[in-house]
ROVO-706361 format. One line per field, with one value per residue (C-alpha): residue number from 1; residue in one letter; x, y, z. Coordinates in nm, 2 decimals, padded with zeros to 4 digits. Layout:
BEGIN
lofi c(NUM ...)
rodren c(A ...)
X c(X ...)
Y c(Y ...)
Z c(Z ...)
% end
This chain:
BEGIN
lofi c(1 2 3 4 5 6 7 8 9 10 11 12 13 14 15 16 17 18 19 20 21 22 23 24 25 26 27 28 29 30 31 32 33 34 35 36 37 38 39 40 41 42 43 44 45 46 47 48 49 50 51 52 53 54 55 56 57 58 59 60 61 62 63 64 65 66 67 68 69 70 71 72 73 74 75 76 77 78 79 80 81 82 83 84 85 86 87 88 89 90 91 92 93 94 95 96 97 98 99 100 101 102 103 104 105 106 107 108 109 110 111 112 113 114 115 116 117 118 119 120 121 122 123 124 125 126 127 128 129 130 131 132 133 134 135 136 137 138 139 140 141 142 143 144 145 146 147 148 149 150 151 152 153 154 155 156 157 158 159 160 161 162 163 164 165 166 167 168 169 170 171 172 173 174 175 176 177 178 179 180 181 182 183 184 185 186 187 188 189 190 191 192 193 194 195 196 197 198 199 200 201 202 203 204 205 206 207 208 209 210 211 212 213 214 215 216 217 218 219 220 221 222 223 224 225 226 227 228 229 230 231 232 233 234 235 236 237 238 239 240 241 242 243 244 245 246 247 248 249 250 251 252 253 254 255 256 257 258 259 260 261 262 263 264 265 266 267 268 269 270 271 272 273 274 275 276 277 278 279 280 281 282 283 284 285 286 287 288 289 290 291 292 293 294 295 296 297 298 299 300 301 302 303 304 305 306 307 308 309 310 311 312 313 314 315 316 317 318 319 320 321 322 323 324 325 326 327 328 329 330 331 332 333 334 335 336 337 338 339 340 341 342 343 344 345 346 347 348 349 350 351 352 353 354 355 356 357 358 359 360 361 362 363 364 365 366 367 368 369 370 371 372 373 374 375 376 377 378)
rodren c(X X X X X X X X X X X X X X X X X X X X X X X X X X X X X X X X X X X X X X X X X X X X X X X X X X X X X X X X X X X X X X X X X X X X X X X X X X X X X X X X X X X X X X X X X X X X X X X X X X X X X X X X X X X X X X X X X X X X X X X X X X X X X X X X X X X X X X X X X X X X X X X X X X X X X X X X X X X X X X X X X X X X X X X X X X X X X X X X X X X X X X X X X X X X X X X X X X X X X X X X X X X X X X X X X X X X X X X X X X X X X X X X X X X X X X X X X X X X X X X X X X X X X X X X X X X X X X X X X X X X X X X X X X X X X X X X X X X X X X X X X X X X X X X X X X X X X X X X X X X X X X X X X X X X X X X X X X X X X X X X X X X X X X X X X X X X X X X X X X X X X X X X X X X X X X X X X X X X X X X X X X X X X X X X X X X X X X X X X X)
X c(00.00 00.29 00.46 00.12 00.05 00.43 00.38 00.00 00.19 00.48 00.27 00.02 00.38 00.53 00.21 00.18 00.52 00.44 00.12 00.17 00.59 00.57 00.93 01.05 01.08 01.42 01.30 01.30 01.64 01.52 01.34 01.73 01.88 01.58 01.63 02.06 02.00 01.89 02.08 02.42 02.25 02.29 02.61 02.74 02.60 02.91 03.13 03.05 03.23 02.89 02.71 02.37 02.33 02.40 02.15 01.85 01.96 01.89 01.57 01.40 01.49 01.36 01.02 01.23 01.31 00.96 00.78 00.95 00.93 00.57 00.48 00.72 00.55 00.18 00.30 00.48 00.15 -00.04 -00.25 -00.42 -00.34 -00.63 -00.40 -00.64 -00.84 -00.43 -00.45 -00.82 -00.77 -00.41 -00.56 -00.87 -00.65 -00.41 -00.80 -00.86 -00.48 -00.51 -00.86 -00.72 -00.39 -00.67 -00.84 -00.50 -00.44 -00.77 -00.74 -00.42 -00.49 -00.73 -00.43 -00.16 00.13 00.32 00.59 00.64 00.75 00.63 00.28 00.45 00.67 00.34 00.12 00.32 00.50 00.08 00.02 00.33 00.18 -00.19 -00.11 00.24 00.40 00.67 00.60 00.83 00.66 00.27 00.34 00.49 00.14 -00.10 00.12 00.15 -00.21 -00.36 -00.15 -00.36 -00.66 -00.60 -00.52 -00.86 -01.01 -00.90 -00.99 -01.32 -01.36 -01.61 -01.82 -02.15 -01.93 -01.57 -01.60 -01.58 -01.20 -01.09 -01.20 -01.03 -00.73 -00.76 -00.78 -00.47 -00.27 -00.46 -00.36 00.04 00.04 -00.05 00.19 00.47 00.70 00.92 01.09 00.75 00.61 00.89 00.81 00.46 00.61 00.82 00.60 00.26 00.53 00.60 00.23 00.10 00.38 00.39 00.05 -00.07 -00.40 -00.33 -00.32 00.00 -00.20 -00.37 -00.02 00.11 -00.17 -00.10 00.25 00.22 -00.01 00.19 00.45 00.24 00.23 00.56 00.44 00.06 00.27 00.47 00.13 00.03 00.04 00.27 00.45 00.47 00.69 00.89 00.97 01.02 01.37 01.51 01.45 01.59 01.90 01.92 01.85 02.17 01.92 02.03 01.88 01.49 01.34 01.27 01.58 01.83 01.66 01.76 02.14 02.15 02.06 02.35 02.54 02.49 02.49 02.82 02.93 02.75 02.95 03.33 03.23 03.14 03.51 03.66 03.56 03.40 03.52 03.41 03.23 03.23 02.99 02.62 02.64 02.95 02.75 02.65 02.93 03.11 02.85 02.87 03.27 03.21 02.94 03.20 03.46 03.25 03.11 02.72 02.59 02.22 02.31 02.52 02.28 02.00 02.23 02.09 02.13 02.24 01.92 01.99 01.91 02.18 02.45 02.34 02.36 02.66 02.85 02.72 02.81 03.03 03.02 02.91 02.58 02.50 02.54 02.25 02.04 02.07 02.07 01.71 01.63 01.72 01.63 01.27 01.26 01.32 01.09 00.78 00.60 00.30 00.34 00.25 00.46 00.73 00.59 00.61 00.97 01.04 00.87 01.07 01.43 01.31 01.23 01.57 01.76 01.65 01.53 01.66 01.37 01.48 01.54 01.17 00.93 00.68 00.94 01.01 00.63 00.61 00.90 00.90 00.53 00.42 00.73 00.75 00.39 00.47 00.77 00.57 00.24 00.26 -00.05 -00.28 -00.13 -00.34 -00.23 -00.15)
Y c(00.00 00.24 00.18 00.23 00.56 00.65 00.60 00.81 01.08 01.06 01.10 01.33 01.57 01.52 01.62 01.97 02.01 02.02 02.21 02.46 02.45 02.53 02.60 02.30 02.33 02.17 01.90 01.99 01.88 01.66 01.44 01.46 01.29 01.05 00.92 00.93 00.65 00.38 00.52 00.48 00.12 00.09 00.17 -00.06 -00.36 -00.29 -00.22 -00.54 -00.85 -01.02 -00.83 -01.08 -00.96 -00.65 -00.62 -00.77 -00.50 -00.27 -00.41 -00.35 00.06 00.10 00.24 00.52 00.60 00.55 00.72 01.07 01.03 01.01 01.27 01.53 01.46 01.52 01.80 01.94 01.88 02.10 01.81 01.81 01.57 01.53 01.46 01.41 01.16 00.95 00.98 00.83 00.54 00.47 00.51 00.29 -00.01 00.06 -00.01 -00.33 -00.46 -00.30 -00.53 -00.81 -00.82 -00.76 -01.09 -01.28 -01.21 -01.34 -01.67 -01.67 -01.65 -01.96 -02.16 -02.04 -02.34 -02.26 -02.55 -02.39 -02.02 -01.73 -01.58 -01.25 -01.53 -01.69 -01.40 -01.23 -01.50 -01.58 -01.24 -01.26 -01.58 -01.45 -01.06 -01.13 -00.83 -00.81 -00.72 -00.38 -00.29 -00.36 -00.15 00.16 00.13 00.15 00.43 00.64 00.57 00.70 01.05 01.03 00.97 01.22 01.52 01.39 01.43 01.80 01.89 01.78 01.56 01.36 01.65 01.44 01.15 01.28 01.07 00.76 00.88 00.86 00.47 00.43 00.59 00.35 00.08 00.15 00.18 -00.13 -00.31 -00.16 -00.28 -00.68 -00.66 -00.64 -00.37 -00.17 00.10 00.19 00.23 00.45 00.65 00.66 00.81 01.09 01.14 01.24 01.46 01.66 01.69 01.81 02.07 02.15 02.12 02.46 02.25 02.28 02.58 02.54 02.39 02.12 02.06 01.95 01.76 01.56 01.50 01.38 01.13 01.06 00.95 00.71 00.53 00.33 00.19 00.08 -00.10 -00.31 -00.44 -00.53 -00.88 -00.90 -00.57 -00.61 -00.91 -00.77 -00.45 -00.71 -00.86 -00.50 -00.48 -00.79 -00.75 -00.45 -00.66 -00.88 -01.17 -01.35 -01.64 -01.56 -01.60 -01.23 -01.19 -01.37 -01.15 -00.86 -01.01 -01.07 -00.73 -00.63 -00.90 -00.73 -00.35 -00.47 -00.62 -00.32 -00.04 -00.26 -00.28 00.08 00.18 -00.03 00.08 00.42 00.54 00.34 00.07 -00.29 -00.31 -00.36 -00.71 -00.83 -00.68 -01.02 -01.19 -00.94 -00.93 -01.33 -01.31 -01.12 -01.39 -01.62 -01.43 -01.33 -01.67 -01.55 -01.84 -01.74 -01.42 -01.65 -01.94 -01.66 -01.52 -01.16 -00.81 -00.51 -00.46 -00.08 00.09 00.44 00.10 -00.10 00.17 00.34 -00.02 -00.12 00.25 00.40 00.78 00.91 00.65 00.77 01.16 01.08 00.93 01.21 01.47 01.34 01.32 01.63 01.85 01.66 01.82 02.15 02.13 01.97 02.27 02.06 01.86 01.52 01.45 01.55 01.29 01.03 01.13 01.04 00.71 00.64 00.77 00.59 00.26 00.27 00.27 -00.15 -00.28 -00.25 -00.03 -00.06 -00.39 -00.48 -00.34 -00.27 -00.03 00.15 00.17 00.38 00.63 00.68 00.69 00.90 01.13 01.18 01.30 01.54 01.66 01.76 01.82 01.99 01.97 02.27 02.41 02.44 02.30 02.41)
Z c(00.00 00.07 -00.27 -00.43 -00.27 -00.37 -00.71 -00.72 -00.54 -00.80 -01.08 -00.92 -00.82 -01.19 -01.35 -01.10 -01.20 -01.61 -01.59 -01.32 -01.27 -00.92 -00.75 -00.62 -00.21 -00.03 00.22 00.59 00.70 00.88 00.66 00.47 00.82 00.81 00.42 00.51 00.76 00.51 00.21 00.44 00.49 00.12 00.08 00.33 00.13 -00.11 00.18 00.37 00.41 00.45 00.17 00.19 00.56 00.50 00.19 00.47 00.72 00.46 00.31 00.68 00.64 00.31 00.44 00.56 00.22 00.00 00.35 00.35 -00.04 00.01 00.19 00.02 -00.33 -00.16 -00.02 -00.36 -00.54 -00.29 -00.17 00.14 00.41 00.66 00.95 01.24 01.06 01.02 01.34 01.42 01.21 01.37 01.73 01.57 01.50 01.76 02.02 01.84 01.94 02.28 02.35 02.17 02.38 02.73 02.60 02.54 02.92 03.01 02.87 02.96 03.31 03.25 03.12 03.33 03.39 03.68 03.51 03.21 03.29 03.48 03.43 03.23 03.00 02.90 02.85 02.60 02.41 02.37 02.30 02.04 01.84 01.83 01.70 01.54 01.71 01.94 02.30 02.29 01.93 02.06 02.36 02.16 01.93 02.21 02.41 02.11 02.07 02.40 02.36 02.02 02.21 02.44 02.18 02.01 02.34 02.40 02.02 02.09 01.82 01.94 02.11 02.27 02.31 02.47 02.76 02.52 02.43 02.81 02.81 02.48 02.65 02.99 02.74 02.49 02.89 02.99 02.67 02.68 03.08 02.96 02.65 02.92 02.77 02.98 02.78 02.63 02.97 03.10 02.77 02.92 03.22 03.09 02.85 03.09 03.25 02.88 02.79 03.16 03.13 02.76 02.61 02.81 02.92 03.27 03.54 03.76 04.06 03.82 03.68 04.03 04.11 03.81 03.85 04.21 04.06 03.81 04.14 04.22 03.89 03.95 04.22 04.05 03.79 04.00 04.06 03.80 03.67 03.39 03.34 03.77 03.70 03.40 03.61 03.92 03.79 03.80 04.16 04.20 04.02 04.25 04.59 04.44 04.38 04.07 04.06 03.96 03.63 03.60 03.74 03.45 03.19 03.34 03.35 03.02 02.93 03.11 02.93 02.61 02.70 02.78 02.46 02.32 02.47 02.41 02.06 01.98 02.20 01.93 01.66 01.74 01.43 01.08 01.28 01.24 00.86 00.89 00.81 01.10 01.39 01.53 01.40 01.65 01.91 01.93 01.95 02.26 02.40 02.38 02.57 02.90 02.88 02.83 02.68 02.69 02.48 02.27 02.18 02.13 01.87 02.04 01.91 02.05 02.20 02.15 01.84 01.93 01.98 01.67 01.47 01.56 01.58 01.19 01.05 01.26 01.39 01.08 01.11 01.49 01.40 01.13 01.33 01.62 01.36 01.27 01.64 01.71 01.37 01.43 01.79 01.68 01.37 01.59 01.75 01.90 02.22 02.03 01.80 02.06 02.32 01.97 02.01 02.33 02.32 02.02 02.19 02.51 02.33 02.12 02.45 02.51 02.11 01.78 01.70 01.29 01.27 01.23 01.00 01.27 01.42 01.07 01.06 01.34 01.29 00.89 00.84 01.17 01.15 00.80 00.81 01.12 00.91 00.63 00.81 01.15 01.34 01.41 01.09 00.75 00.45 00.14)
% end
């Protein structure tokens, strides 16, 4: 669907170029930093001593490509984008997931096997079969989702039926709390602090009665099943209890943050190629004996270390360039808050690696690029 639109646009653009010859308009820089990332990609292919893996690291970043492409040639040909109603249909399907993934843990709980893994391990590798999305990637939909709903909610929207956007929003958090991310959740965090303080909705009393509840939220979501247990083997690894289930995940995070931050001290400079990082990664498995990471064959786990490890310094300037080029360009609070859920997220997942991750940065930033909100269109 995303190459067919790119080809309508194209042809729609090339004809408003013959009959009305329009000046051309440069791309916001930050849409150039966001099309760099995957053309670097590209080039590494030749570079690479593994030129096959390097080729599939590449074929997962081509959305960031055709995406900006997209919504440069809509907006050259002086088309309209209806931005709100992106957003209603992306909040739409986002609800669907988020009740889906509140069922899952339902009849999960009905089948629970206290032999086979702990409650959180068999909700979301569940969850993971049914909806075919990674728990990380489902929680970063339904977060970005309720800041949708709640924007929708103060643009009154739905006038007679606003109240109906608050339960959607309980339910996206509901749904994001049983997928058992963490990083997204934190995002949620940080990001409730942004929009209380930024979005001007709140007088300053409001504001800290808001943040004090928003205190209190760490401590709600410790109990809660599932995202309780995944946040549980952090405070176990802190208590210097290493044996727990929840526990050993948390080690072999640190297992491979550590591997992560030797490599890029290496090779800082040119990086290792886009297609050796694992080769490297399971080199360095071998030598602190981390046979978990090793068998897993695991990634960085960190999309700022995967990224400056494949393509060196000049891949990780790129990337922050975009980051922080996007931040200045974005005026309104939300697509700031999509930012940090997407910085907060790249800190524990290789958020590019998977097509649902590209999804959500080249398609919702690339139409905040080219389409701010609250601003008409041309």
């Amino acid at each position: 669907m995303l190459i067919l639109n790119l080809v309508l646009a194209f042809f729609s653009f090339v004809y408003n170029q013959w009959k009305n010859k329009p000046s051309l308009l440069v791309p916001p820089i930050s849409a150039i930093f966001l099309v760099s990332i995957p053309i670097l990609y590209f080039v590494h292919i030749f570079l690479s001593g593994i030129p096959d893996v390097a080729s599939f690291h590449f074929e997962k970043k081509m959305g960031m490509i055709a995406a900006p492409l997209l919504f440069y040639f809509i907006h050259q040909s002086r088309e309209s984008i209806q931005v709100n109603t992106f957003l209603k249909l992306y909040a739409g399907s986002s609800l669907i997931l988020a009740i889906t993934t509140i069922g899952i843990f339902f009849y999960g709980l009905s089948i629970y096997d206290d032999s086979i893994g702990t409650l959180a391990f068999q909700i979301r590798t569940l969850n993971e079969s049914l909806t075919q999305l990674h728990p990380t990637y489902l929680g970063l939909h339904l977060i970005a989702a309720s800041f949708i709903t709640l924007y929708l909610y103060h643009k009154r929207e739905f006038k007679s039926y606003s109240y109906l956007l608050i339960i959607c929003t309980i339910i996206l958090i509901a749904g994001a709390a049983l997928s058992g991310a963490r990083s997204p959740f934190i995002g949620l965090f940080i990001g409730m602090f942004f929009y209380v303080f930024a979005s001007k909705l709140y007088s300053k009393k409001a504001k800290i009665g808001v943040s004090l509840a928003l205190l209190i939220l760490p401590i709600i979501l410790i109990q809660i099943p599932v995202i309780g247990d995944r946040f549980q083997g952090i405070i176990e690894i802190a208590q210097f209890n290493f044996f727990s289930e929840n526990a050993a995940d948390t080690t072999v995070r640190f297992a491979v943050l550590w591997c992560d931050l030797g490599l890029i001290r290496e090779n800082w400079l040119l990086g290792v190629g886009t297609g050796e990082i694992q080769y490297h990664l399971n080199l360095c498995y071998q030598m602190i004996e981390s046979e978990t990471a090793l068998t897993q064959d695991l990634n960085t786990h960190n999309e700022y270390a995967n990224i400056w490890i494949g393509t060196g310094i000049i891949g990780i300037l790129l990337f922050l360039g975009f980051y922080i080029t996007s931040w200045i360009r974005f005026k309104h609070w939300l697509p700031k808050i999509f930012l940090i859920l997407f910085g907060m997220v790249c800190l524990t997942e290789n958020l590019l690696e998977r097509q649902q991750g590209v999804f959500f940065v080249a398609l919702l930033f690339s139409l905040f690029i080219f389409h701010e909100l609250d601003q008409p269109t041309k």
